[in-house]
PDB file of N, CA, C, O and CB in Angstrom:
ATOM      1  N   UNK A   1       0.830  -1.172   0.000  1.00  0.00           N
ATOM      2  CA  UNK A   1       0.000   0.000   0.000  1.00  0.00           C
ATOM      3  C   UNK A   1       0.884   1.248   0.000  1.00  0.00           C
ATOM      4  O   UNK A   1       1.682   1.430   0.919  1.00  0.00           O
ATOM      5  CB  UNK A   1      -0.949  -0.009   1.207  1.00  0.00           C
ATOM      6  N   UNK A   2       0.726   2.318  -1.256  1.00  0.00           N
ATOM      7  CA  UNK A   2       1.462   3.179  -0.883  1.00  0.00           C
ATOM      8  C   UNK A   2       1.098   4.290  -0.643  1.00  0.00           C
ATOM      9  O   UNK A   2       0.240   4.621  -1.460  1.00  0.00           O
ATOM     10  CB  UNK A   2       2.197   3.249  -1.459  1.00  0.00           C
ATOM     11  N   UNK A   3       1.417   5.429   0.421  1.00  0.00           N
ATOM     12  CA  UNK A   3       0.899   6.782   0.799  1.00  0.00           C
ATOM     13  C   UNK A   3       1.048   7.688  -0.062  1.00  0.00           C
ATOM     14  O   UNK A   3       2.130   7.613  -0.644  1.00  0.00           O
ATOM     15  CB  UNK A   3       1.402   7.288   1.869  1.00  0.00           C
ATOM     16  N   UNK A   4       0.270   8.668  -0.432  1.00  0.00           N
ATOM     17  CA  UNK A   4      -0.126   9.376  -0.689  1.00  0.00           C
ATOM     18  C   UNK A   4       0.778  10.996  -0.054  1.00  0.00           C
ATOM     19  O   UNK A   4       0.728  11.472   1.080  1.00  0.00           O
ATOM     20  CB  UNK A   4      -1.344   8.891  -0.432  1.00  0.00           C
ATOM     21  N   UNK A   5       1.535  11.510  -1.270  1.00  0.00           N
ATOM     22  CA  UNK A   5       2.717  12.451  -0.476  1.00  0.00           C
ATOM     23  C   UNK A   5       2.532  13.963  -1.181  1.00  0.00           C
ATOM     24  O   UNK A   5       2.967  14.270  -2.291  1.00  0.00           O
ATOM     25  CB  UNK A   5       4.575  11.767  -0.788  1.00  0.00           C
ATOM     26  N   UNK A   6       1.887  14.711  -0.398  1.00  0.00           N
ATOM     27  CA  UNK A   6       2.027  16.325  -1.093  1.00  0.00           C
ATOM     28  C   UNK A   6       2.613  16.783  -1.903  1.00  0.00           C
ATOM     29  O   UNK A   6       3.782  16.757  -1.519  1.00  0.00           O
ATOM     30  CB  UNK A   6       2.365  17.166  -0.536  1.00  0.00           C
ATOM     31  N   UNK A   7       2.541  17.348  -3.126  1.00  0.00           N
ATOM     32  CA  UNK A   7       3.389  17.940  -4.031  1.00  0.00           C
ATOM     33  C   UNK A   7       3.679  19.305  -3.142  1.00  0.00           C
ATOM     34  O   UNK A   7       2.936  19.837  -2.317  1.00  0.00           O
ATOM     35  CB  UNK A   7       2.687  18.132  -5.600  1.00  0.00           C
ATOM     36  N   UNK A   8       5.196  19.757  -3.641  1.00  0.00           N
ATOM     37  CA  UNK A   8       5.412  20.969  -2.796  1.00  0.00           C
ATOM     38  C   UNK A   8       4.586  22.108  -3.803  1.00  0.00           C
ATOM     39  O   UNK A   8       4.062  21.926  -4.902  1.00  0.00           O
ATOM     40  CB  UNK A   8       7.254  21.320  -2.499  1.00  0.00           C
ATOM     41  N   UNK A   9       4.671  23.102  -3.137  1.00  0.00           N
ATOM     42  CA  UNK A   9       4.071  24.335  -4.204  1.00  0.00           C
ATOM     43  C   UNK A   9       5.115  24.881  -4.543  1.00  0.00           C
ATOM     44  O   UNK A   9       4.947  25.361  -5.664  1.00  0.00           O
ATOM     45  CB  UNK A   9       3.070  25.509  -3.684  1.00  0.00           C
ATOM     46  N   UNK A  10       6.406  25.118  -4.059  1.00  0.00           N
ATOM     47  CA  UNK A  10       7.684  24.913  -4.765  1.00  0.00           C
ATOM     48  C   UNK A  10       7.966  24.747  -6.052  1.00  0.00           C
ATOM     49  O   UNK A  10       8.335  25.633  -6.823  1.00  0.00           O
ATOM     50  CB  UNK A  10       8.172  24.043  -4.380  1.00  0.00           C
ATOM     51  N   UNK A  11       7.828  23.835  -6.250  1.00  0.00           N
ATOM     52  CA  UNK A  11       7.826  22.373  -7.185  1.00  0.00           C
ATOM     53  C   UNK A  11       7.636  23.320  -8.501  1.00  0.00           C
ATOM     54  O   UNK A  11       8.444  23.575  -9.394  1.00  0.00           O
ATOM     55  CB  UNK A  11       6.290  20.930  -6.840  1.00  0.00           C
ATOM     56  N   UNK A  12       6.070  23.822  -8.283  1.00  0.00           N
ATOM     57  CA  UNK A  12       5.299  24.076  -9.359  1.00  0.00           C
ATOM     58  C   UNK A  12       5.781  25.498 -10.144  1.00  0.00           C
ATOM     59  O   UNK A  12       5.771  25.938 -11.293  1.00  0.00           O
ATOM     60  CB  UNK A  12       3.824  24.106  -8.837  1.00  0.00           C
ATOM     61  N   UNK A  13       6.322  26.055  -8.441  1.00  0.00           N
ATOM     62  CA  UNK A  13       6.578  27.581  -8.774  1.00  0.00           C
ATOM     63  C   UNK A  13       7.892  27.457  -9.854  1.00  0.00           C
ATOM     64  O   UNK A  13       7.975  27.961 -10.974  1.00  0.00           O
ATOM     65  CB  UNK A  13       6.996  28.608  -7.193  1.00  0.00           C
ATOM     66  N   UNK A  14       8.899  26.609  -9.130  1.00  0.00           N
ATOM     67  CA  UNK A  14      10.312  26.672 -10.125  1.00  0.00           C
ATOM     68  C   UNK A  14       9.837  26.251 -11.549  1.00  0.00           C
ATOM     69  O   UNK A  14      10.412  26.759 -12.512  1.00  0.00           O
ATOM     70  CB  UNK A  14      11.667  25.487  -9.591  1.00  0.00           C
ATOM     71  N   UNK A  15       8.677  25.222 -11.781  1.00  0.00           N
ATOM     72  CA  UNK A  15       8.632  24.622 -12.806  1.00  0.00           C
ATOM     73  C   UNK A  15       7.869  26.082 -13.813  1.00  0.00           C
ATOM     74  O   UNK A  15       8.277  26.261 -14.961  1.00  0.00           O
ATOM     75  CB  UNK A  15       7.796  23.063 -12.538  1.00  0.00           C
ATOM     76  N   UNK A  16       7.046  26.781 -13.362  1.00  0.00           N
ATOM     77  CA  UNK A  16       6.551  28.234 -14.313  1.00  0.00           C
ATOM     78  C   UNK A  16       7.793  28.941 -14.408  1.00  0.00           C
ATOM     79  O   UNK A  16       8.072  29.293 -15.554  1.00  0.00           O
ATOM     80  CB  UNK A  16       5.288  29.393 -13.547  1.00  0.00           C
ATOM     81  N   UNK A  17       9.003  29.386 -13.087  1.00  0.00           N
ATOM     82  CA  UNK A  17      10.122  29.886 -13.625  1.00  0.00           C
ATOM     83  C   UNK A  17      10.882  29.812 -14.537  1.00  0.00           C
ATOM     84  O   UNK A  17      11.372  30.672 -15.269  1.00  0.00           O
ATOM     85  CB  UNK A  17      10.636  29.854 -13.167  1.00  0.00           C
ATOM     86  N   UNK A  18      11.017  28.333 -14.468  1.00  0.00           N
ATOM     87  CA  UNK A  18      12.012  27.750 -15.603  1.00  0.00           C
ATOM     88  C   UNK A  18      11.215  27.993 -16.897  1.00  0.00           C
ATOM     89  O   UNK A  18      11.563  28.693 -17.849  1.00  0.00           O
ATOM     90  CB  UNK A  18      12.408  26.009 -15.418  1.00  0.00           C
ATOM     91  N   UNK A  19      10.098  27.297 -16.757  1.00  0.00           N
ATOM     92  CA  UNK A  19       9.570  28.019 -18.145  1.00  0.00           C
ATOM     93  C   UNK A  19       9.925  29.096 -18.974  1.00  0.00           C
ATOM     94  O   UNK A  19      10.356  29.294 -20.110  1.00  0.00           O
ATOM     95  CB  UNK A  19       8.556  28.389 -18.003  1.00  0.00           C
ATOM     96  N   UNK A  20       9.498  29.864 -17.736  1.00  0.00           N
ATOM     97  CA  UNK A  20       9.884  31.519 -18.171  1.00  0.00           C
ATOM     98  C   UNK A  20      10.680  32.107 -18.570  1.00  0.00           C
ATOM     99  O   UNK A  20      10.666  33.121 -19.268  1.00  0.00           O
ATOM    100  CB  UNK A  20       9.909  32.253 -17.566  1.00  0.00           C
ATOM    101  N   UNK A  21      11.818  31.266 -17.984  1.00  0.00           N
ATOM    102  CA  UNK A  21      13.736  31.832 -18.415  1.00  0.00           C
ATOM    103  C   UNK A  21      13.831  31.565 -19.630  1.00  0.00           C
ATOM    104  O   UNK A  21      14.348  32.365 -20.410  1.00  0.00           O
ATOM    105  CB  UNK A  21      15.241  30.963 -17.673  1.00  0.00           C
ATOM    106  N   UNK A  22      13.211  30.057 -20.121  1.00  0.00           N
ATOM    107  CA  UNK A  22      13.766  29.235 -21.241  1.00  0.00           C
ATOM    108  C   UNK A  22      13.142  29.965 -22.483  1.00  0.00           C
ATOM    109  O   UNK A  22      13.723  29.867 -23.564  1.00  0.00           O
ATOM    110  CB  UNK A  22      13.346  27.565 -21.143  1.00  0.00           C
ATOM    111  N   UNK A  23      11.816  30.799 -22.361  1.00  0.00           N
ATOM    112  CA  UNK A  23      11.238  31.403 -23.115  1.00  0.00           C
ATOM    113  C   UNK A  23      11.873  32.613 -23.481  1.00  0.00           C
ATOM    114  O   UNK A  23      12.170  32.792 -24.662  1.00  0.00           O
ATOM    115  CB  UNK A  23      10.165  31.493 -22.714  1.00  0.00           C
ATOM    116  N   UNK A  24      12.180  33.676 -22.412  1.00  0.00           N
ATOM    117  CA  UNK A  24      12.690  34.931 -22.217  1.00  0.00           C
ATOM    118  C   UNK A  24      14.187  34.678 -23.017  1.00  0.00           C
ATOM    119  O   UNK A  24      14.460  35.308 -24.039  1.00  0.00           O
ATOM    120  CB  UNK A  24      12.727  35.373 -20.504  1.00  0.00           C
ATOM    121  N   UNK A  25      15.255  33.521 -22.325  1.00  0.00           N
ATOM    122  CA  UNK A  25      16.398  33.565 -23.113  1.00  0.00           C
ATOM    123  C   UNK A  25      16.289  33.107 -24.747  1.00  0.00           C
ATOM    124  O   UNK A  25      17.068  33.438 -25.641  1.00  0.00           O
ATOM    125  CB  UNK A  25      17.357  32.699 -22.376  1.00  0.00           C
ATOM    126  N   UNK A  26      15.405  32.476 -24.834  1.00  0.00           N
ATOM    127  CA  UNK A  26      15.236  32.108 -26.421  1.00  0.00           C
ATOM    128  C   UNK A  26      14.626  33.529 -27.068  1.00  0.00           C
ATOM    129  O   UNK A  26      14.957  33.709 -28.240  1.00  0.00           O
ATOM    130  CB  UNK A  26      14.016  30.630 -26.702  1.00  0.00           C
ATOM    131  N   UNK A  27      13.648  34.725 -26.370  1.00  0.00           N
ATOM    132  CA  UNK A  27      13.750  35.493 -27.061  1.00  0.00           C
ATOM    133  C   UNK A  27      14.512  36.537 -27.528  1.00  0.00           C
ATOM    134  O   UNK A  27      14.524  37.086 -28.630  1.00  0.00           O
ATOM    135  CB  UNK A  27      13.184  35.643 -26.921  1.00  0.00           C
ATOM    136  N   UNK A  28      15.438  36.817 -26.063  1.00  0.00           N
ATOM    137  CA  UNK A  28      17.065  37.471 -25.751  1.00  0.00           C
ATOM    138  C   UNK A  28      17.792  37.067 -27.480  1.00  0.00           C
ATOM    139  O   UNK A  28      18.172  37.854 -28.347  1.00  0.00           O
ATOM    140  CB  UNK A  28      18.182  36.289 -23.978  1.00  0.00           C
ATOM    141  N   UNK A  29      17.767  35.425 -27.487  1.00  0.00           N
ATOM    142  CA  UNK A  29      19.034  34.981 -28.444  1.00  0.00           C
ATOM    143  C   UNK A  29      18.565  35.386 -29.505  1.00  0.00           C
ATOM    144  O   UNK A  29      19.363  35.921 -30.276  1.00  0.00           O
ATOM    145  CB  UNK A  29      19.506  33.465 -28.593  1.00  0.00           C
ATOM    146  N   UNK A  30      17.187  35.283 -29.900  1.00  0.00           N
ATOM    147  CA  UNK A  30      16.875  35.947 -31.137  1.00  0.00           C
ATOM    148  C   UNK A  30      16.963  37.016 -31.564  1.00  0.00           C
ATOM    149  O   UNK A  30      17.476  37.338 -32.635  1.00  0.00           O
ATOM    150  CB  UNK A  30      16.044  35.887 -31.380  1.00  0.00           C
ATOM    151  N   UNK A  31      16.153  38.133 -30.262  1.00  0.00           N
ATOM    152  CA  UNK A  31      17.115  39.156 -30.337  1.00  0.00           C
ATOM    153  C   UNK A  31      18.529  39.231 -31.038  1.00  0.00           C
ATOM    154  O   UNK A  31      18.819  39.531 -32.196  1.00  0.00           O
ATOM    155  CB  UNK A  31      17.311  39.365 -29.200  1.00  0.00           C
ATOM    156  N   UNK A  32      19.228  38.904 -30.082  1.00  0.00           N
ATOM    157  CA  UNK A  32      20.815  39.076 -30.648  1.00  0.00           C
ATOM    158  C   UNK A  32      21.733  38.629 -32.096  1.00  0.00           C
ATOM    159  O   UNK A  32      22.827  38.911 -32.585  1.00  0.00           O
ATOM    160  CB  UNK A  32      21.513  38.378 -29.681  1.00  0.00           C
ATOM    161  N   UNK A  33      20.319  37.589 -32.491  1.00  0.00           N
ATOM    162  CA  UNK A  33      20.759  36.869 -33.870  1.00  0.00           C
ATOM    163  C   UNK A  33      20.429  38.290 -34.741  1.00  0.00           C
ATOM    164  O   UNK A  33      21.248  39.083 -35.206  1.00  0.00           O
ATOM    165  CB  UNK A  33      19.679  35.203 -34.408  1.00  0.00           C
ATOM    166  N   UNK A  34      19.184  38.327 -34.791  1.00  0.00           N
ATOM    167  CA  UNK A  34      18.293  38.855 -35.628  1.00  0.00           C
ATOM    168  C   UNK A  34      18.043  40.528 -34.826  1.00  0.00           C
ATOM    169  O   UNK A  34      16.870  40.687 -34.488  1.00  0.00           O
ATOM    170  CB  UNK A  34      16.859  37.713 -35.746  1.00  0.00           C
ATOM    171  N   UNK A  35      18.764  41.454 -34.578  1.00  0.00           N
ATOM    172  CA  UNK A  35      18.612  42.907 -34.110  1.00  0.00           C
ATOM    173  C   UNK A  35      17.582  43.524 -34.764  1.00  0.00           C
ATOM    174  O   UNK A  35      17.598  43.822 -35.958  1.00  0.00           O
ATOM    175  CB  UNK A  35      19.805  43.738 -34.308  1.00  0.00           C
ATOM    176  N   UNK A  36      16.412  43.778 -33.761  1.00  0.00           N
ATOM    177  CA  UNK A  36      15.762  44.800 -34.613  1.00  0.00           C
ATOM    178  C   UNK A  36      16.196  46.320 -35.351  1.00  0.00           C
ATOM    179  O   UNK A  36      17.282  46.774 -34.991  1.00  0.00           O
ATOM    180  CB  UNK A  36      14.843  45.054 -33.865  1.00  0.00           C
ATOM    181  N   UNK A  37      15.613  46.908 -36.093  1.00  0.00           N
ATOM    182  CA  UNK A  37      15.901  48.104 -36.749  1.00  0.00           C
ATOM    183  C   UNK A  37      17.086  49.338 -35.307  1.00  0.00           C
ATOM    184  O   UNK A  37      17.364  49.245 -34.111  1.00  0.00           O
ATOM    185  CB  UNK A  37      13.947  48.813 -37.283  1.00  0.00           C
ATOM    186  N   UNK A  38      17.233  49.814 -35.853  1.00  0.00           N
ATOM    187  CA  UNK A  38      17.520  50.942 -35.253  1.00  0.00           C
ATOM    188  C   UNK A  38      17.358  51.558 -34.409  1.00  0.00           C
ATOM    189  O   UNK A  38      18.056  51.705 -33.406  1.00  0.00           O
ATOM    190  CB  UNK A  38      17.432  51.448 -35.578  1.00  0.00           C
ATOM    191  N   UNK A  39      16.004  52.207 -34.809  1.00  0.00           N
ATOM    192  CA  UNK A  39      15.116  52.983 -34.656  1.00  0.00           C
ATOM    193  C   UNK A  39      13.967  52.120 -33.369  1.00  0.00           C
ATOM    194  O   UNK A  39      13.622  52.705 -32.343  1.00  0.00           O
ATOM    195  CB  UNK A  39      14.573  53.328 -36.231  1.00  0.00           C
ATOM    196  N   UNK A  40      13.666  51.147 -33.597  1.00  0.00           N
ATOM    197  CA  UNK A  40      12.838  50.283 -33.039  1.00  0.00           C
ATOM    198  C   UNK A  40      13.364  49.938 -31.265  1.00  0.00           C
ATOM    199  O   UNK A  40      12.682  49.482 -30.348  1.00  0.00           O
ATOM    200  CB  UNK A  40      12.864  48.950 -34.112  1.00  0.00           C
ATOM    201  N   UNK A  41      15.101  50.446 -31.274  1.00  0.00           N
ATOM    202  CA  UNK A  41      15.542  49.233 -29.931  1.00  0.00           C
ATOM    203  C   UNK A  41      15.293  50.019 -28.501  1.00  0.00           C
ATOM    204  O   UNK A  41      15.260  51.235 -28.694  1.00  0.00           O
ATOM    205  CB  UNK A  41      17.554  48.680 -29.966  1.00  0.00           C
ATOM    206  N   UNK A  42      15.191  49.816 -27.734  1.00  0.00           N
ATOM    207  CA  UNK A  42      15.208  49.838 -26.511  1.00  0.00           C
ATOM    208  C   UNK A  42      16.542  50.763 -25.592  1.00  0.00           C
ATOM    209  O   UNK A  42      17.566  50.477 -26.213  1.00  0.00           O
ATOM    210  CB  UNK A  42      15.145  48.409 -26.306  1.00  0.00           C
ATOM    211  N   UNK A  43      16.758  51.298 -24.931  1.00  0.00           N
ATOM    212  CA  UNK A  43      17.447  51.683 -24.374  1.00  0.00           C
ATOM    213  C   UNK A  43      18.181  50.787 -24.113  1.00  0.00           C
ATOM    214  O   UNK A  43      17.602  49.703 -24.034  1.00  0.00           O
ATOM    215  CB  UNK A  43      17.092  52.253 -23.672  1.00  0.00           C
ATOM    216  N   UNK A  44      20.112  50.752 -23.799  1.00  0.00           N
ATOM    217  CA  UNK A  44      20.831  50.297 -23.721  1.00  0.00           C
ATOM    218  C   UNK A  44      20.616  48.226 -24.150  1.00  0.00           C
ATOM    219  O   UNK A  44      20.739  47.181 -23.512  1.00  0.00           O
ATOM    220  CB  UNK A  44      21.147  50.988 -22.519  1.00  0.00           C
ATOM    221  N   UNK A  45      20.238  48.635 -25.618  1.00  0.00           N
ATOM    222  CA  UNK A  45      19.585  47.000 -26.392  1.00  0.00           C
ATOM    223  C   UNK A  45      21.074  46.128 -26.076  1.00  0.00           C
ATOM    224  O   UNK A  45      21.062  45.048 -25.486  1.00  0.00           O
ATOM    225  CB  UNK A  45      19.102  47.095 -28.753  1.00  0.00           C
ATOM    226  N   UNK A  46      22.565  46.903 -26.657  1.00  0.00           N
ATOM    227  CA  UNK A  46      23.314  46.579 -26.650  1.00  0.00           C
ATOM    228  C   UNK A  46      23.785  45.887 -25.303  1.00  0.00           C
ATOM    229  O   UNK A  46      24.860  45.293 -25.384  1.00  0.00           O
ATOM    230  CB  UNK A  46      23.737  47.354 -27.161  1.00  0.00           C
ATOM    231  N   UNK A  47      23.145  45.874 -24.086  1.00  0.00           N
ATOM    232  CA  UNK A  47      23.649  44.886 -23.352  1.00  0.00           C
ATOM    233  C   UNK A  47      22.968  43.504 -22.999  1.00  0.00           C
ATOM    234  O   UNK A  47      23.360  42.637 -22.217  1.00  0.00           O
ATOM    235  CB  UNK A  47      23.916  45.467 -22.329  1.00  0.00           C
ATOM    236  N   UNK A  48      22.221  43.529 -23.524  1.00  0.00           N
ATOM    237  CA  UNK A  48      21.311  42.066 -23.720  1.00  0.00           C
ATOM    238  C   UNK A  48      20.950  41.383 -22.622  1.00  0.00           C
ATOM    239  O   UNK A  48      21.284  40.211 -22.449  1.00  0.00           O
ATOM    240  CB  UNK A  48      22.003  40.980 -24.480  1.00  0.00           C
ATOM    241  N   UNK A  49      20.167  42.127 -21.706  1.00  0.00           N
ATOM    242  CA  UNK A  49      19.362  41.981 -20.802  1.00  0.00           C
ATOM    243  C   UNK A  49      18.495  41.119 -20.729  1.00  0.00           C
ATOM    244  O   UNK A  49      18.249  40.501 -19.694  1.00  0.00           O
ATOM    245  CB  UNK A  49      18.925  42.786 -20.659  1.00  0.00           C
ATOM    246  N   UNK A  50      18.013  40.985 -21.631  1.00  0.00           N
ATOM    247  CA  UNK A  50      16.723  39.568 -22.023  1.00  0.00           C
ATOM    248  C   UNK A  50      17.227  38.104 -21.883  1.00  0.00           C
ATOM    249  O   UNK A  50      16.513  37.143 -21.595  1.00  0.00           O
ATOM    250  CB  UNK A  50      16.169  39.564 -23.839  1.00  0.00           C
ATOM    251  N   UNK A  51      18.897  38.070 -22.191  1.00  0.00           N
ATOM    252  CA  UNK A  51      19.724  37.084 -22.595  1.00  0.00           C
ATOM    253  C   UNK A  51      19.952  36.689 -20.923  1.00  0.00           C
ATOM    254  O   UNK A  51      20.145  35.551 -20.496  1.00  0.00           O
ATOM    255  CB  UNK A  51      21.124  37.597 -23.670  1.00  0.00           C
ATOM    256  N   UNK A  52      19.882  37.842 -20.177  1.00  0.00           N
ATOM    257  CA  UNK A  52      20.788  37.865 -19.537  1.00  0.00           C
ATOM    258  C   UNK A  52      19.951  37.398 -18.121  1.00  0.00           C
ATOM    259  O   UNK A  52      20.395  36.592 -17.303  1.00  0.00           O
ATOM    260  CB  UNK A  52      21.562  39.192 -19.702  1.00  0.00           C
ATOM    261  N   UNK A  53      18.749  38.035 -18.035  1.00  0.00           N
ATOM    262  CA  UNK A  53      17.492  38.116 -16.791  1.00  0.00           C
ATOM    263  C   UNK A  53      17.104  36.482 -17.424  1.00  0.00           C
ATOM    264  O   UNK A  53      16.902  35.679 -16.513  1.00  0.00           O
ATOM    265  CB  UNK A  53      15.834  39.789 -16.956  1.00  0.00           C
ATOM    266  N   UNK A  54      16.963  35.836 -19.003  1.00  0.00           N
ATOM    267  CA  UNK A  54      16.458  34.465 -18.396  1.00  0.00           C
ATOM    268  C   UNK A  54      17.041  33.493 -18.406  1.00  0.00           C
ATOM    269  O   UNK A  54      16.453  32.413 -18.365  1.00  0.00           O
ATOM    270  CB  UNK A  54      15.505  34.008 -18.797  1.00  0.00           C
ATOM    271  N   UNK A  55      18.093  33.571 -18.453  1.00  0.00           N
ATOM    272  CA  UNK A  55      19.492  32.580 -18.245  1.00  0.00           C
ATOM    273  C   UNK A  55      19.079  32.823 -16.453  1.00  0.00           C
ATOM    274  O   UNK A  55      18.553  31.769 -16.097  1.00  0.00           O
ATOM    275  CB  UNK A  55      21.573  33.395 -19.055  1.00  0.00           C
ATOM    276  N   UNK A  56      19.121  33.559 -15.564  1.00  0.00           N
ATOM    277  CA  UNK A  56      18.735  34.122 -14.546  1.00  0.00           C
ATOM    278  C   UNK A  56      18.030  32.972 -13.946  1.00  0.00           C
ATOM    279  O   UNK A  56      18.321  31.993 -13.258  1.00  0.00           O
ATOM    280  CB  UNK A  56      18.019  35.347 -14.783  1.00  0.00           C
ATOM    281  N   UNK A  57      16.957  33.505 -14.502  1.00  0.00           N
ATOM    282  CA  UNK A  57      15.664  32.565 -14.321  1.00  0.00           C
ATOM    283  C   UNK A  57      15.340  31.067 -14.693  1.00  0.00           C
ATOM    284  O   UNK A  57      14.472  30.284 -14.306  1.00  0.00           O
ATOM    285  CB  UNK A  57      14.744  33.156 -14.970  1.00  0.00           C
ATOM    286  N   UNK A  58      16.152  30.996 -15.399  1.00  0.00           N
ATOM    287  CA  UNK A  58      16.400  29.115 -16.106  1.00  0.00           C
ATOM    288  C   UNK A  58      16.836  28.436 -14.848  1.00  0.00           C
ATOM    289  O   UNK A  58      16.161  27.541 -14.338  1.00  0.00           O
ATOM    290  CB  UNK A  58      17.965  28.774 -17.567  1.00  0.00           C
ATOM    291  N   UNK A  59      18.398  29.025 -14.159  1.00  0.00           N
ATOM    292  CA  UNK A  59      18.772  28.360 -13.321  1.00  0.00           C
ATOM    293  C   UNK A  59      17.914  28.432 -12.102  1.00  0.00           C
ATOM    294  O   UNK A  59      17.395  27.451 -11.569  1.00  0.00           O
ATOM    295  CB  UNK A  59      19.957  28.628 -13.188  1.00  0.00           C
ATOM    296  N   UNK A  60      17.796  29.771 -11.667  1.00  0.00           N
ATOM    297  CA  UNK A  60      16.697  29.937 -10.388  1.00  0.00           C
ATOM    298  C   UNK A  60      15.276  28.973 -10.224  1.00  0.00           C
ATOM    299  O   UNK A  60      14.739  28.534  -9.207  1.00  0.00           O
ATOM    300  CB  UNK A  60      16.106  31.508 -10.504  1.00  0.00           C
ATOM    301  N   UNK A  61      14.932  28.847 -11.579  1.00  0.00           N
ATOM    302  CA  UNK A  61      13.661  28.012 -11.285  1.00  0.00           C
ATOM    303  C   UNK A  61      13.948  26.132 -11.776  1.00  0.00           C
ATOM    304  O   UNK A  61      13.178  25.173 -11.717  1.00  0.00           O
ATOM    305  CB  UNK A  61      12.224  28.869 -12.387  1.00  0.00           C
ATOM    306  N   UNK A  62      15.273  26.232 -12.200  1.00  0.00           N
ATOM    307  CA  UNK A  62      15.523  24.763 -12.349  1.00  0.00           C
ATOM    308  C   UNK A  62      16.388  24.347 -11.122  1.00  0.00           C
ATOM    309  O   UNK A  62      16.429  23.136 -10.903  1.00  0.00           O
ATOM    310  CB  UNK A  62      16.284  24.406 -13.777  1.00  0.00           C
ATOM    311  N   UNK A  63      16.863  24.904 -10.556  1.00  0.00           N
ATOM    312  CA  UNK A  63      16.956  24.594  -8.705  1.00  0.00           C
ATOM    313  C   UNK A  63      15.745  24.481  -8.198  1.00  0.00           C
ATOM    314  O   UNK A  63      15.598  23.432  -7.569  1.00  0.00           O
ATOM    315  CB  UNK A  63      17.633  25.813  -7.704  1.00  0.00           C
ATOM    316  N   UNK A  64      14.798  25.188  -8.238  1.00  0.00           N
ATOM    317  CA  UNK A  64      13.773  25.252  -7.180  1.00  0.00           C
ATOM    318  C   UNK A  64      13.117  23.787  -8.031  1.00  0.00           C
ATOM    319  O   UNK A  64      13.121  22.853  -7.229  1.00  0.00           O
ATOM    320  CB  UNK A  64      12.674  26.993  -7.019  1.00  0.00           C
ATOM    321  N   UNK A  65      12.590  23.374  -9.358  1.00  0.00           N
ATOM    322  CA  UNK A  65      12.306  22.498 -10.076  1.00  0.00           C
ATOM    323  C   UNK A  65      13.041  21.264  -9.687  1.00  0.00           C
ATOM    324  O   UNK A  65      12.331  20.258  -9.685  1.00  0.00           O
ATOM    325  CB  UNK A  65      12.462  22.910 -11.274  1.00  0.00           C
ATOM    326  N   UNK A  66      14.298  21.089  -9.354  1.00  0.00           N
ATOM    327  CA  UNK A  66      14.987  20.086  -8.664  1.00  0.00           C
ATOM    328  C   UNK A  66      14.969  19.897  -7.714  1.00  0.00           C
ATOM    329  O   UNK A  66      14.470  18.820  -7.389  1.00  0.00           O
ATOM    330  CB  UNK A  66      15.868  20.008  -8.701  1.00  0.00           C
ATOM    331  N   UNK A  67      15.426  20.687  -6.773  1.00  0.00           N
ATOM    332  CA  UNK A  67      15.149  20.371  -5.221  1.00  0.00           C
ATOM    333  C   UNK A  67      13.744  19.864  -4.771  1.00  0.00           C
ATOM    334  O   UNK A  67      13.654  18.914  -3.993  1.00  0.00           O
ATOM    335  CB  UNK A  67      15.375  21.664  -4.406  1.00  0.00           C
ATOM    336  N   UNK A  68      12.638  20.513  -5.273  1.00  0.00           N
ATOM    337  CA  UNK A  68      11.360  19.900  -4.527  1.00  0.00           C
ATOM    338  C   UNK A  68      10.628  19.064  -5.573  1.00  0.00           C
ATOM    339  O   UNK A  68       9.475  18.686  -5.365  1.00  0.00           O
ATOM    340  CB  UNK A  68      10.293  21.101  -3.898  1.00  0.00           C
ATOM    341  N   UNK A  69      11.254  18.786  -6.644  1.00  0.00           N
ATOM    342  CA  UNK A  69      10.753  17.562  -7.268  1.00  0.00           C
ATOM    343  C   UNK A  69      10.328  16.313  -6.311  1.00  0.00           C
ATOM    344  O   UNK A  69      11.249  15.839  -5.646  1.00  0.00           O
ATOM    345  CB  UNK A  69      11.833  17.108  -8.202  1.00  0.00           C
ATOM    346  N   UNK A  70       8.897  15.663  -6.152  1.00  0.00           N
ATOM    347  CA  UNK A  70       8.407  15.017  -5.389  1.00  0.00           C
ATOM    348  C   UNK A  70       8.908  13.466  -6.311  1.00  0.00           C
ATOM    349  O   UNK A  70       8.811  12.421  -5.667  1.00  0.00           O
ATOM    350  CB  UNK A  70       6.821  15.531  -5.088  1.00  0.00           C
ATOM    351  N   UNK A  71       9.280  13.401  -7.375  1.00  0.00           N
ATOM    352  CA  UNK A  71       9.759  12.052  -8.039  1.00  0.00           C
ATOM    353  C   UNK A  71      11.188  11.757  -7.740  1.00  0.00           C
ATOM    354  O   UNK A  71      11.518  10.591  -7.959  1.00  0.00           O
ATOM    355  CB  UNK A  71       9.607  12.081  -9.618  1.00  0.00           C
ATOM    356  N   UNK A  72      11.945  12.418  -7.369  1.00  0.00           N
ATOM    357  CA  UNK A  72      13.236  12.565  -7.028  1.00  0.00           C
ATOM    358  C   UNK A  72      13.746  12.034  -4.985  1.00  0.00           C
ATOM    359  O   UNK A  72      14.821  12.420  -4.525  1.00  0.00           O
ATOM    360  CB  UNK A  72      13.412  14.371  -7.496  1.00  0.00           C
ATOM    361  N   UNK A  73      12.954  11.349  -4.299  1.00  0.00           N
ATOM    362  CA  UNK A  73      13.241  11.546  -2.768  1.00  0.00           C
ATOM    363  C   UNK A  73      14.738  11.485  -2.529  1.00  0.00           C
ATOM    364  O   UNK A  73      15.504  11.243  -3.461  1.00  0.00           O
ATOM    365  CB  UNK A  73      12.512  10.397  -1.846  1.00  0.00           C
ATOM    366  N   UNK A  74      15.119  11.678  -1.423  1.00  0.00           N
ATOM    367  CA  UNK A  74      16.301  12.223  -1.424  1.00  0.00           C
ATOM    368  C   UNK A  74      16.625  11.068   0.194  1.00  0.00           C
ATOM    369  O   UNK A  74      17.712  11.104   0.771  1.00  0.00           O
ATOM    370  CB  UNK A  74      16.284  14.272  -1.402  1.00  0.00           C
TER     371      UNK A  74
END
């Protein structure tokens, strides 16, 4: 018989983070492939902030995604 064990809310949160990074840095890289116009960029575009905040967030929420992974016991 086996019990029945809480998912953390953890868990779930790192797993939308990571999402988020993996999305944000894939749009960063495109960015950087593909530069928009000129005219179009953002204040200081040239330091690639997008690249930079979800690389950030990839790792931050793939720690939190690892550590309280409920398939993983420790």
């Amino acid at each position: 018989m086996e019990s029945e064990h809480p998912v953390p809310i953890w868990f779930f949160i790192g797993m939308l983070i990571l999402i988020y990074g993996i999305v944000i840095v894939g749009a960063g890289i495109h960015a950087w492939i593909a530069p928009p116009p000129e005219a179009e960029r953002v204040a200081l575009f040239e330091l690639h902030a997008d690249v930079w905040w979800g690389a950030f967030l990839t790792l931050f929420g793939g720690f939190y995604f690892i550590r309280f992974n409920p398939l993983w016991k420790r």
